[in-house]
C-alpha atoms as an extended CHARMM CRD file, in Angstrom:
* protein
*
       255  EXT
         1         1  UNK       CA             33.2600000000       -5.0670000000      -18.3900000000  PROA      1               0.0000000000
         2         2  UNK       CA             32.4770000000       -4.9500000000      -14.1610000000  PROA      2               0.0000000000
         3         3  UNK       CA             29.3850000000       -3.1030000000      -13.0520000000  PROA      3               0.0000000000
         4         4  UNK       CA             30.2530000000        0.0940000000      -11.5060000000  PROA      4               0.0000000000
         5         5  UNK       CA             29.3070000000        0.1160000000       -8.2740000000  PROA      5               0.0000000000
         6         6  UNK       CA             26.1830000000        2.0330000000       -7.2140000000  PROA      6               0.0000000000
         7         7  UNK       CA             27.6510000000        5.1980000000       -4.9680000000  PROA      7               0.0000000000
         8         8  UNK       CA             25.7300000000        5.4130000000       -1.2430000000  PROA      8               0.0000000000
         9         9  UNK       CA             23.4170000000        8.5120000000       -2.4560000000  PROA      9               0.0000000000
        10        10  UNK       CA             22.5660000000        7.3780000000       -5.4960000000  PROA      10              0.0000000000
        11        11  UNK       CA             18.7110000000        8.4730000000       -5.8900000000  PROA      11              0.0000000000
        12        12  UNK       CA             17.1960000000        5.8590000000       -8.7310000000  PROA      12              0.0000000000
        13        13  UNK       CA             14.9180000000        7.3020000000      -10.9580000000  PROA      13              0.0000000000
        14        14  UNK       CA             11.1060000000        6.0460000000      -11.1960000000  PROA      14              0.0000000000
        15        15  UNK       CA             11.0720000000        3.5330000000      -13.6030000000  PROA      15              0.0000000000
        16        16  UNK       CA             10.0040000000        4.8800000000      -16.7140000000  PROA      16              0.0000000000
        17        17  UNK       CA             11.5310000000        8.3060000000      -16.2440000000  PROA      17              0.0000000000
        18        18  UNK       CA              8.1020000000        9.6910000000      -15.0560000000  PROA      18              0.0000000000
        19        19  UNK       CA              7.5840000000       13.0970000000      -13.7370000000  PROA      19              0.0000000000
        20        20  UNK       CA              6.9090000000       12.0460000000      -10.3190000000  PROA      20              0.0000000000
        21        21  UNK       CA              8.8610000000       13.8250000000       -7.3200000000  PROA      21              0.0000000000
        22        22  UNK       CA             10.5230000000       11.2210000000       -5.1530000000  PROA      22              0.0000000000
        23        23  UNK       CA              9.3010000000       10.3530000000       -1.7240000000  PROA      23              0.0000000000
        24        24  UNK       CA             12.4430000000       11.9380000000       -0.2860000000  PROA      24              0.0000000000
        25        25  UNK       CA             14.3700000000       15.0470000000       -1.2570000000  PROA      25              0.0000000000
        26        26  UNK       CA             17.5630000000       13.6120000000        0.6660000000  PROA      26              0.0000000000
        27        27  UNK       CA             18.8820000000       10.4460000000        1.0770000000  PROA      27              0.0000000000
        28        28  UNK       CA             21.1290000000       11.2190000000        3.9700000000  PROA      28              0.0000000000
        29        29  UNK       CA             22.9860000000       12.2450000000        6.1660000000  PROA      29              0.0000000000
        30        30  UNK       CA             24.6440000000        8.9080000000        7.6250000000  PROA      30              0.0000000000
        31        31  UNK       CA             25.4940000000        7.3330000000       10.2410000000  PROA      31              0.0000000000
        32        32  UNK       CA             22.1280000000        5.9830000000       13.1420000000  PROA      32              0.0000000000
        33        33  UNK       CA             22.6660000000        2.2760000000       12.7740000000  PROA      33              0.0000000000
        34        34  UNK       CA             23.0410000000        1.8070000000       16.3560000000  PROA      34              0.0000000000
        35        35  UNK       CA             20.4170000000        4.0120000000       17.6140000000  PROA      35              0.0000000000
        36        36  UNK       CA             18.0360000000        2.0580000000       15.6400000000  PROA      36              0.0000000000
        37        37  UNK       CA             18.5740000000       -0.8530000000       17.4600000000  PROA      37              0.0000000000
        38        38  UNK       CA             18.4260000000        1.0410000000       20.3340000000  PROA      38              0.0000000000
        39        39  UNK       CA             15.0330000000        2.2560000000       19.3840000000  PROA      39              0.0000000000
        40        40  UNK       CA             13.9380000000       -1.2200000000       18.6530000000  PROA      40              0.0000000000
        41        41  UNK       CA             15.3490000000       -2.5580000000       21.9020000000  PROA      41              0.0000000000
        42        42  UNK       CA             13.2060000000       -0.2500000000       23.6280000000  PROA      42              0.0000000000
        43        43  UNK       CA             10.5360000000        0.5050000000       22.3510000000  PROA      43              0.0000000000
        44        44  UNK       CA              9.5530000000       -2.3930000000       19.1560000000  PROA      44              0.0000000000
        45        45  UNK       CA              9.5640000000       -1.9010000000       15.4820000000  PROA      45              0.0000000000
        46        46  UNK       CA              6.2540000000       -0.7620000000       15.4180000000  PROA      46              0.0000000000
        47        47  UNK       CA              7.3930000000        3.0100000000       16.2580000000  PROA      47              0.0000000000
        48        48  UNK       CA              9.5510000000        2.6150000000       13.0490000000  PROA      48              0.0000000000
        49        49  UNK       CA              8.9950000000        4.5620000000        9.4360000000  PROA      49              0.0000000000
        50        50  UNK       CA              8.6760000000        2.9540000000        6.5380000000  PROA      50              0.0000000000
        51        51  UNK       CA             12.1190000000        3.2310000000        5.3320000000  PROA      51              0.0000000000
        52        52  UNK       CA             13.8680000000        3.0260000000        9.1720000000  PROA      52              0.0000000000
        53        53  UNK       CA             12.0310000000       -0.8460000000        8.5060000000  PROA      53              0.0000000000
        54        54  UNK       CA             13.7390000000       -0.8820000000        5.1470000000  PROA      54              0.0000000000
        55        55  UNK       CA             17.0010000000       -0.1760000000        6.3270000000  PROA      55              0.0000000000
        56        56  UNK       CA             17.0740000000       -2.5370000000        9.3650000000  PROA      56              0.0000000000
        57        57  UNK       CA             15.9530000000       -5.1190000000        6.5580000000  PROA      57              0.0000000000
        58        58  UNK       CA             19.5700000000       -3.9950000000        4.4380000000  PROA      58              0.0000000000
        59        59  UNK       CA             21.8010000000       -4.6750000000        7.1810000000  PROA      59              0.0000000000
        60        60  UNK       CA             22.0900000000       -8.3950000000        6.6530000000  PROA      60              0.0000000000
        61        61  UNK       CA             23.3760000000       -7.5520000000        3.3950000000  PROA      61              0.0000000000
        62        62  UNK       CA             25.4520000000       -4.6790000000        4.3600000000  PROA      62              0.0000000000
        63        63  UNK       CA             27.0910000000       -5.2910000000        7.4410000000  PROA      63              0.0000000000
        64        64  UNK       CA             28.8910000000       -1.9830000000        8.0290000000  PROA      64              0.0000000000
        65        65  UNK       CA             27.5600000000        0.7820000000        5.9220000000  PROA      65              0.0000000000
        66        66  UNK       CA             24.9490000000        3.0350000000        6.8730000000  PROA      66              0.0000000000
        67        67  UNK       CA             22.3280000000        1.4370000000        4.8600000000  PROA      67              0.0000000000
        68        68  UNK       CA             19.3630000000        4.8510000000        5.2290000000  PROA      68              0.0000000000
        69        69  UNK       CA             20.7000000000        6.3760000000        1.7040000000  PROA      69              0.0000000000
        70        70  UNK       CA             20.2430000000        3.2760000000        0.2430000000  PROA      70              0.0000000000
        71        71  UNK       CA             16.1840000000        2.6820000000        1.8540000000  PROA      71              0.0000000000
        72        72  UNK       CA             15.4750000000        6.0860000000        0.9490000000  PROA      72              0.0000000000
        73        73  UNK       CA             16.8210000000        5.4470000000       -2.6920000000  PROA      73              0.0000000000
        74        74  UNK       CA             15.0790000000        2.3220000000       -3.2260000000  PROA      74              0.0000000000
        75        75  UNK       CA             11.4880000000        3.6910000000       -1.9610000000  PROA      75              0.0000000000
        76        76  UNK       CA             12.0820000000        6.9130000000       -4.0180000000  PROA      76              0.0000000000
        77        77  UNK       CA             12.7760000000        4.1020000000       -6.9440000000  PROA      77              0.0000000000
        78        78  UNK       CA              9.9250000000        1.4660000000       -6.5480000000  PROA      78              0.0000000000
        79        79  UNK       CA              7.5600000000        4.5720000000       -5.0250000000  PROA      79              0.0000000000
        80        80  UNK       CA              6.8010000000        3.6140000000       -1.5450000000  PROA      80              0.0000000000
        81        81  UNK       CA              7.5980000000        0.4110000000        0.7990000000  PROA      81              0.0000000000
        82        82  UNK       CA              5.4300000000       -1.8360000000       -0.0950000000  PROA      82              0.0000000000
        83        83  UNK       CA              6.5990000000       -1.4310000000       -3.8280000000  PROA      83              0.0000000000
        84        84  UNK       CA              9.8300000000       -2.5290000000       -2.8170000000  PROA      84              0.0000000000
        85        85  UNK       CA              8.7390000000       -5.6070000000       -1.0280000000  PROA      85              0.0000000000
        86        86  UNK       CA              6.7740000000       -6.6820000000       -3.6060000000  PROA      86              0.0000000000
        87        87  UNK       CA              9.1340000000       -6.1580000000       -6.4100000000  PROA      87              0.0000000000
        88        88  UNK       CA             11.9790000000       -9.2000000000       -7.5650000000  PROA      88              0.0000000000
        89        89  UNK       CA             15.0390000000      -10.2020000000       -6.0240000000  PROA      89              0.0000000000
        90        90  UNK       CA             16.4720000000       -9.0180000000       -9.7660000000  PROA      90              0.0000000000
        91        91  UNK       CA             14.8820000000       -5.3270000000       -9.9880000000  PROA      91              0.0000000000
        92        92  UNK       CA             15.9530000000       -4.5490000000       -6.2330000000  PROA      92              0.0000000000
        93        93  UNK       CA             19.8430000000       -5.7280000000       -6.7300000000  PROA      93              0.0000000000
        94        94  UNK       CA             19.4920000000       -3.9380000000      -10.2120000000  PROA      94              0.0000000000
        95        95  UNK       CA             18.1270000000       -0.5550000000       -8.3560000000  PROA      95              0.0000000000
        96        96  UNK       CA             21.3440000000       -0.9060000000       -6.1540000000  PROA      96              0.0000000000
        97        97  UNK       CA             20.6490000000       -3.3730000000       -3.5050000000  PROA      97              0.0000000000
        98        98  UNK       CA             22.5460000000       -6.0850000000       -2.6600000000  PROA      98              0.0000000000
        99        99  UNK       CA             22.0650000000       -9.8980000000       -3.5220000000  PROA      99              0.0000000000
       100       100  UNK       CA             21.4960000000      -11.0890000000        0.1700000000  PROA      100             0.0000000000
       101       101  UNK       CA             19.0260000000       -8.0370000000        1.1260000000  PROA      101             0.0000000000
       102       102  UNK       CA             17.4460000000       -8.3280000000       -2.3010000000  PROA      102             0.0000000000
       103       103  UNK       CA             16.4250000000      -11.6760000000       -1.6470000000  PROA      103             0.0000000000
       104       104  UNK       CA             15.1890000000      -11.5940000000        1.9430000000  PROA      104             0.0000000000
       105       105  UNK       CA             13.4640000000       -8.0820000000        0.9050000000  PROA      105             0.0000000000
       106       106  UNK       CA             11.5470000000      -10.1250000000       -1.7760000000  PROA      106             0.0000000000
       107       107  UNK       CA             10.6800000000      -13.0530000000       -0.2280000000  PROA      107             0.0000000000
       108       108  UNK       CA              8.9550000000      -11.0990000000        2.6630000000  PROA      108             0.0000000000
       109       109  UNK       CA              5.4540000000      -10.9470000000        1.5810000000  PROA      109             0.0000000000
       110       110  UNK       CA              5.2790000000      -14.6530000000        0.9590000000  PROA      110             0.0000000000
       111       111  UNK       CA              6.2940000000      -14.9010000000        4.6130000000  PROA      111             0.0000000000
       112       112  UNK       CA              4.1070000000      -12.3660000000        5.7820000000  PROA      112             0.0000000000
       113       113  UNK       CA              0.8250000000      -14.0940000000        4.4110000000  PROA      113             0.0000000000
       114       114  UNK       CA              1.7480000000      -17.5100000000        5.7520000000  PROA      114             0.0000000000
       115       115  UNK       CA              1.9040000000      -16.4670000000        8.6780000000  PROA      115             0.0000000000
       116       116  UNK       CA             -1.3110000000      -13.9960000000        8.5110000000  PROA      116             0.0000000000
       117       117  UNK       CA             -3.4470000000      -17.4480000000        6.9940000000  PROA      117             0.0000000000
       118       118  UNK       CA             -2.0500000000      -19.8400000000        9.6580000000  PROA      118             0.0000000000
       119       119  UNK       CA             -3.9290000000      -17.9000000000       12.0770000000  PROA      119             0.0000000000
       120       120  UNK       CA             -1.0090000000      -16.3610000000       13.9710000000  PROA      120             0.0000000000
       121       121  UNK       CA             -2.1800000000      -12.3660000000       13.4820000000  PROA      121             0.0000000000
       122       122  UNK       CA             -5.5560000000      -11.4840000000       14.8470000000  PROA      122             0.0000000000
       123       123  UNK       CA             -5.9300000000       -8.6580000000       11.6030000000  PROA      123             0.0000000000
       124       124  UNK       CA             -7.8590000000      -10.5790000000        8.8310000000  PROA      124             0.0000000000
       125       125  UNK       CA             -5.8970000000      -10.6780000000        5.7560000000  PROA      125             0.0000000000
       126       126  UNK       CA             -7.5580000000       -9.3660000000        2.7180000000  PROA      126             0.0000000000
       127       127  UNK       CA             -4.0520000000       -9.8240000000       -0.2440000000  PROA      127             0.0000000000
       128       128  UNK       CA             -6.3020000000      -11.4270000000       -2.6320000000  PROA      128             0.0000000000
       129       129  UNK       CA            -10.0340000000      -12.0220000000       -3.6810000000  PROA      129             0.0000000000
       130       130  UNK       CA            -11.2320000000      -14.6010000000       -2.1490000000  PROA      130             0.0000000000
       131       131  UNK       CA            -10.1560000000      -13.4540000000        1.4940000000  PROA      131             0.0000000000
       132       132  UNK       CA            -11.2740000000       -9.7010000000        0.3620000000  PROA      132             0.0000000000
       133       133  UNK       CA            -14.7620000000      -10.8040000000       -0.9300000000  PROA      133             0.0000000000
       134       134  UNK       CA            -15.3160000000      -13.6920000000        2.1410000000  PROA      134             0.0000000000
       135       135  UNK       CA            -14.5170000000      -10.2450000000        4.3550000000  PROA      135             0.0000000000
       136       136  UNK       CA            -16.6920000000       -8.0110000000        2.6600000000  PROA      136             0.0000000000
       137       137  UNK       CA            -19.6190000000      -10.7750000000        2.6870000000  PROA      137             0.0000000000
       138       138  UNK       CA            -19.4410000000      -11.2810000000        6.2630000000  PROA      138             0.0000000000
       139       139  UNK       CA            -18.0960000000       -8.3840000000        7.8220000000  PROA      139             0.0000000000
       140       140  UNK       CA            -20.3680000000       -6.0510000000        5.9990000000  PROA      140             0.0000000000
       141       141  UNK       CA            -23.3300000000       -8.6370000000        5.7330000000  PROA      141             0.0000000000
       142       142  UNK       CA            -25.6390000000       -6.3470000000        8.5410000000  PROA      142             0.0000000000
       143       143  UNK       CA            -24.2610000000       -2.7050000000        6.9930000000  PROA      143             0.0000000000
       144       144  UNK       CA            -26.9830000000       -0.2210000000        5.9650000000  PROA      144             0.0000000000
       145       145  UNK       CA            -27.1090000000        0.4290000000        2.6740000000  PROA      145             0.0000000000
       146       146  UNK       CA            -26.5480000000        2.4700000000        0.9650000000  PROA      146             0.0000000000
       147       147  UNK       CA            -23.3100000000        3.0660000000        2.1430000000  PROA      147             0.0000000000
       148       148  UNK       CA            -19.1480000000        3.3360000000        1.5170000000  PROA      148             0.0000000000
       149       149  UNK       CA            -16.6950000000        1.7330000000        3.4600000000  PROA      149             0.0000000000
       150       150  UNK       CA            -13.1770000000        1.9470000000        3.3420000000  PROA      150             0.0000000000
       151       151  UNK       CA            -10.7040000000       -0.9710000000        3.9560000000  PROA      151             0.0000000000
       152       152  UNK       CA             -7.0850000000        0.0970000000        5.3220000000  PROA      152             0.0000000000
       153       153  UNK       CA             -4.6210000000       -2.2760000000        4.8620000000  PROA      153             0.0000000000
       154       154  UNK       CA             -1.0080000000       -2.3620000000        5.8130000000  PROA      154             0.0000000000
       155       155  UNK       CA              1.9470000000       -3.1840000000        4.1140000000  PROA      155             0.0000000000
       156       156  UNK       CA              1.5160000000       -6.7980000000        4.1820000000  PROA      156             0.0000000000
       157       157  UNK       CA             -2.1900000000       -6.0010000000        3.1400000000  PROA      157             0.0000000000
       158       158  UNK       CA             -3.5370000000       -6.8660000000        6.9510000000  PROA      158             0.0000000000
       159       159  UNK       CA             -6.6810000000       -5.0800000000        7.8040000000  PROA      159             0.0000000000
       160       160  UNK       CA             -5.5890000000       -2.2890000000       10.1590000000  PROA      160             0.0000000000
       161       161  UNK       CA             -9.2270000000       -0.1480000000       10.3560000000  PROA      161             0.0000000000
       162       162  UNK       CA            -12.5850000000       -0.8810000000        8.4270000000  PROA      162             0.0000000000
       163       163  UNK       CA            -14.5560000000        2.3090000000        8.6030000000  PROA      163             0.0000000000
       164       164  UNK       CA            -17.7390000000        3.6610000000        6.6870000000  PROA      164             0.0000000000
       165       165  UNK       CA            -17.3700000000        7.2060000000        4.8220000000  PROA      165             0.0000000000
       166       166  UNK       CA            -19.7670000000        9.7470000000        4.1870000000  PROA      166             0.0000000000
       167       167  UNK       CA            -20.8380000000        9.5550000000        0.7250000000  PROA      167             0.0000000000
       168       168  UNK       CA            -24.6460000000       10.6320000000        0.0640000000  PROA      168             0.0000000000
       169       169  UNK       CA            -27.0640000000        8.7810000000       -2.1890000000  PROA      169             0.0000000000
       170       170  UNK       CA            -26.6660000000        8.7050000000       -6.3870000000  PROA      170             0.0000000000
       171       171  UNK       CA            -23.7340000000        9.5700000000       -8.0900000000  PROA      171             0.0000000000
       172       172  UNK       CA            -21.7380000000       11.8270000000       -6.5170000000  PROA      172             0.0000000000
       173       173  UNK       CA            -20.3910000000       15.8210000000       -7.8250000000  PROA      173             0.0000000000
       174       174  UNK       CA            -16.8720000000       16.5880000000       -8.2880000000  PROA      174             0.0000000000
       175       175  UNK       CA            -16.7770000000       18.7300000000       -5.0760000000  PROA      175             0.0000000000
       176       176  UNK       CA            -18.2270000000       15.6350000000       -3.0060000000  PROA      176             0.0000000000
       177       177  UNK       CA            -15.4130000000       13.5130000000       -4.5030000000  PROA      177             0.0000000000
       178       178  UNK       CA            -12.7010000000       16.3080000000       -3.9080000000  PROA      178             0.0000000000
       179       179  UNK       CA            -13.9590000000       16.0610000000       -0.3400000000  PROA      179             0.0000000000
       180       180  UNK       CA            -13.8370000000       12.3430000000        0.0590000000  PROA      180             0.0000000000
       181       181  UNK       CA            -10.3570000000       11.6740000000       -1.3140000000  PROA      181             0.0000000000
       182       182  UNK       CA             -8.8320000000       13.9010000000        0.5850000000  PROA      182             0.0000000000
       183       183  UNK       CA            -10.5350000000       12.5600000000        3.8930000000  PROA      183             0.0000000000
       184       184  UNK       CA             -9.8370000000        9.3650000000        2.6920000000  PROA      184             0.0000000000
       185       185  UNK       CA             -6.2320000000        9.7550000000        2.3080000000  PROA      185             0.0000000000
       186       186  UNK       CA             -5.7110000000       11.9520000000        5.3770000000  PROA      186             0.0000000000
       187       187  UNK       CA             -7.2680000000        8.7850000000        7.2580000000  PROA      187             0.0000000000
       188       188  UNK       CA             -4.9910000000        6.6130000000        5.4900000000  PROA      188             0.0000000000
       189       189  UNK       CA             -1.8410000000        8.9710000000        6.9000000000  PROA      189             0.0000000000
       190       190  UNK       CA             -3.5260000000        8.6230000000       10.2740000000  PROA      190             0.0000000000
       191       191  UNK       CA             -3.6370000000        4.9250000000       10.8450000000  PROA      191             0.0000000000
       192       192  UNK       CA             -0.1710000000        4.3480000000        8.7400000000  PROA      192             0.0000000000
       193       193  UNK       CA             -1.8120000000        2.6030000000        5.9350000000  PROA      193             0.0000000000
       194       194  UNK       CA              0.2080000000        1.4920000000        2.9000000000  PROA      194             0.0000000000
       195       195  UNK       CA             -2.9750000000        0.7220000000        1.0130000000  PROA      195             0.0000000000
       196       196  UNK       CA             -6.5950000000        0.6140000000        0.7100000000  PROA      196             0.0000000000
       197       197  UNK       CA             -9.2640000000       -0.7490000000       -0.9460000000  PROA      197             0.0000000000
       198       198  UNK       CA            -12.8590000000        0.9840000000       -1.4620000000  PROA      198             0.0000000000
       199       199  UNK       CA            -16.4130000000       -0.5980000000       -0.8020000000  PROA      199             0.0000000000
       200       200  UNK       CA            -19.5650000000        0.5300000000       -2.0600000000  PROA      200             0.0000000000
       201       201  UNK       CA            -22.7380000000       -1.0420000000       -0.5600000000  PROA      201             0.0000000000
       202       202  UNK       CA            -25.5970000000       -0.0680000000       -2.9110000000  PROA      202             0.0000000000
       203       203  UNK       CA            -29.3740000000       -0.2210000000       -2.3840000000  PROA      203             0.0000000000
       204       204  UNK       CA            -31.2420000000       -3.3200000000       -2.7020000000  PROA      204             0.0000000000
       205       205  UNK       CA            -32.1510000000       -3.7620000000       -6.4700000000  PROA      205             0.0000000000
       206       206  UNK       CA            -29.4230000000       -1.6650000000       -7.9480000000  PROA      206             0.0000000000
       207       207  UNK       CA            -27.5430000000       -2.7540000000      -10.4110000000  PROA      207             0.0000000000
       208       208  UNK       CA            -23.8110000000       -3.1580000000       -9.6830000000  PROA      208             0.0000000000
       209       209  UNK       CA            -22.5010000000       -2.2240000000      -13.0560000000  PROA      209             0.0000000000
       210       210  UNK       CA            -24.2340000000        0.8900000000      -13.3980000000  PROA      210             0.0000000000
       211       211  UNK       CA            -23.0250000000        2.1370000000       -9.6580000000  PROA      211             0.0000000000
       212       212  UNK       CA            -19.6750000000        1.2180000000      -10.6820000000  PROA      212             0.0000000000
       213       213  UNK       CA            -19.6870000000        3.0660000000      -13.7520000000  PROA      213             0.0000000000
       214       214  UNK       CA            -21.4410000000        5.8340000000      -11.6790000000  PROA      214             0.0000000000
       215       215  UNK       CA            -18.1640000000        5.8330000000       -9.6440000000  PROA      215             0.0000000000
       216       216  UNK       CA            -15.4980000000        6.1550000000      -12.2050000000  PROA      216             0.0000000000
       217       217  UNK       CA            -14.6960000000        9.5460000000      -11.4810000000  PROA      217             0.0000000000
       218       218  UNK       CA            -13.7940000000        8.1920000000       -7.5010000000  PROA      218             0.0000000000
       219       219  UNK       CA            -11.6070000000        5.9720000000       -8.6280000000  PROA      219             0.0000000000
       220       220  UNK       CA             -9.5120000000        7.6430000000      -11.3910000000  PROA      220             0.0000000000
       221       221  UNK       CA             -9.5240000000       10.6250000000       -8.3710000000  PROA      221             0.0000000000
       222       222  UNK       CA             -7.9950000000        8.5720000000       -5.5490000000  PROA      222             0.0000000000
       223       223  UNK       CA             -6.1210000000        6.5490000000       -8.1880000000  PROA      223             0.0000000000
       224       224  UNK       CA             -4.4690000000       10.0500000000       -8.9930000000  PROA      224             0.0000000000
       225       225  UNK       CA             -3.8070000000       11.1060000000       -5.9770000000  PROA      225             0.0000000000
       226       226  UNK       CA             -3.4330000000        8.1670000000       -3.6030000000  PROA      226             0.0000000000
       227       227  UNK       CA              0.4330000000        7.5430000000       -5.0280000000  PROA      227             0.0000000000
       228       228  UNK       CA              1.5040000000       11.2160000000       -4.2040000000  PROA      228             0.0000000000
       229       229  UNK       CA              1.4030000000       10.2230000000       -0.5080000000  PROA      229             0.0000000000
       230       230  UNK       CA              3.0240000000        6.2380000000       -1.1240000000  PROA      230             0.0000000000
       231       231  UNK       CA             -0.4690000000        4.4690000000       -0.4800000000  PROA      231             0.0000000000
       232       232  UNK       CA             -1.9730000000        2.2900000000       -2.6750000000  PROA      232             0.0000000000
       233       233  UNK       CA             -5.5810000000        1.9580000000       -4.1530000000  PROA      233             0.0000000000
       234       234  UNK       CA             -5.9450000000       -1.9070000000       -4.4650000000  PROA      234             0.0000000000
       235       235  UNK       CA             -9.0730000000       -1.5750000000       -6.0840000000  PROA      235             0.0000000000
       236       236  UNK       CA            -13.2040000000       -0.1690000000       -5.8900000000  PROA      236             0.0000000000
       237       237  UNK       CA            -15.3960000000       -2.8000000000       -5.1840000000  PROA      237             0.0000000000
       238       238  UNK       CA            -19.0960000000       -2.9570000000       -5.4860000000  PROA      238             0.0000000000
       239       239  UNK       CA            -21.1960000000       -5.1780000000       -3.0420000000  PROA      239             0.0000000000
       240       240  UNK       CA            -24.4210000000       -5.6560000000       -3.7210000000  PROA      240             0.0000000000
       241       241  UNK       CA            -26.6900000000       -8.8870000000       -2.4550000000  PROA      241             0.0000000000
       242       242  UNK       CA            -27.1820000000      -12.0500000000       -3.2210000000  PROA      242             0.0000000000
       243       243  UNK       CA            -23.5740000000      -12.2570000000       -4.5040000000  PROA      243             0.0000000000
       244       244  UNK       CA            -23.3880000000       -9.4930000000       -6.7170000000  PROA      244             0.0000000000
       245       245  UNK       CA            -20.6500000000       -7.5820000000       -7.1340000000  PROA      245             0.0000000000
       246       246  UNK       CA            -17.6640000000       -6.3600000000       -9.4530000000  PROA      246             0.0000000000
       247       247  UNK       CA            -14.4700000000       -4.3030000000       -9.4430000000  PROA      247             0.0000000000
       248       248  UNK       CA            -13.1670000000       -1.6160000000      -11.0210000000  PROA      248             0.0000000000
       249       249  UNK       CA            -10.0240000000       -3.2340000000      -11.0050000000  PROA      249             0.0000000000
       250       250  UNK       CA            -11.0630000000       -6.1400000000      -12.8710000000  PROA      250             0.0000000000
       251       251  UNK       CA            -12.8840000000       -3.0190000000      -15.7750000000  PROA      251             0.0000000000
       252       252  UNK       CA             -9.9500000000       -0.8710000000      -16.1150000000  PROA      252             0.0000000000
       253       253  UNK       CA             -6.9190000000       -2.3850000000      -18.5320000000  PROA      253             0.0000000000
       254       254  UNK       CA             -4.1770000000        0.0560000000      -17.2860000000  PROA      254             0.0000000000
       255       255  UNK       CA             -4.7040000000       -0.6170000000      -13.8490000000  PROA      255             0.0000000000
């Protein structure tokens, strides 16, 4: 039996049926295709939203339909942008995209970081662990300690601002980490992040297990609430000297 096609404003559900709203309410109305190239024409793609880059992405695979019903579906499906670019050519045709937009959607990223690493973006790039921890061992080598810094990345996982956060000495109270996840993420909406990753710098001599585990309820906060505005929490790192370090990331099974 054929597939049925996907209609226009289809809106996916999450996958797993969870209870989380979707990042838009509406997927339309139609019908701007030219006045985004307008836009770009003008003014660059950096003025564009998240989705407004998704669609422009969908029109080599949809060469005459308005393709915003169908960005707005598939972020509302994989949960923000960056989801969808770093999902399969297979889940995005399968969550209504087509073949040729499914494929250049997923091979993006690869792209991206080639041509972050062959030195062609001024931004350091920080999409896996040994470019994260080089960065955080030189970068941060002279910081005071103790101290939290906050990595924003964007959706190709380029630093866009490195920036310390007020955090206070020993482990912190639930209204100091209320406090600091919501300036955190309000930051994050500021500079257009689509992720982020957390540094502690500890004092000399501390151990970095026990500040980590000093820190849990941080990171199951921001990991909470980070997703309800489409950024991501890469992970909580903890720096100490002399090579020292680990990540929550790396301690928690369901991350």
């Amino acid at each position: 039996m054929a597939k049925a096609k996907m209609p226009p404003d289809h809106i996916p559900t999450a996958p797993g049926g969870g209870g989380a709203a979707p990042a838009f309410a509406s997927t339309g109305p139609a019908g701007h295709r030219k006045r985004m190239r307008q836009r770009v024409l003008a003014h660059g793609a950096g003025g564009l939203a998240d989705y407004e880059l998704l669609e422009m992405l969908l029109f080599y695979g949809v060469p005459r339909r308005d393709t915003k019903p169908l960005a707005k579906s598939l972020i509302n499906h994989f949960g923000s942008f960056s989801a969808v670019l770093d999902s399969s050519a297979e889940a995005l045709h399968g969550a209504g995209a087509p073949r040729g937009s499914a494929a250049l959607c997923s091979h993006l990223p690869d792209v991206a970081a080639c041509l972050v690493r062959d030195g062609s973006s001024q931004r350091p790039y920080l999409g896996d662990w040994d470019s994260l921890l080089h960065y955080c061992n030189t970068a941060q080598l002279a910081a005071s300690r103790p101290q939290m810094r906050v990595l924003y990345l964007d959706s190709r996982n380029a630093l866009l601002v490195d920036e310390a956060r007020a955090w206070g000495h020993g482990t912190p109270d639930a209204e100091t980490v209320r406090l600091s996840v919501g300036q955190i993420l309000q930051r994050a909406l500021e500079v257009q992040a689509s992720a982020l990753v957390t540094v502690y710098l500890p004092e000399q001599g501390q151990d970095v297990r026990a500040v980590l585990k000093a820190d849990v309820p941080f990171v199951t906060a921001i990991r909470k609430a980070a997703p309800l505005l489409a950024v991501s929490v890469h992970d909580h790192l903890v720096i100490g000297q002399k090579g020292a370090w680990c990540s929550a990331r790396q301690q928690e099974t369901d991350w």
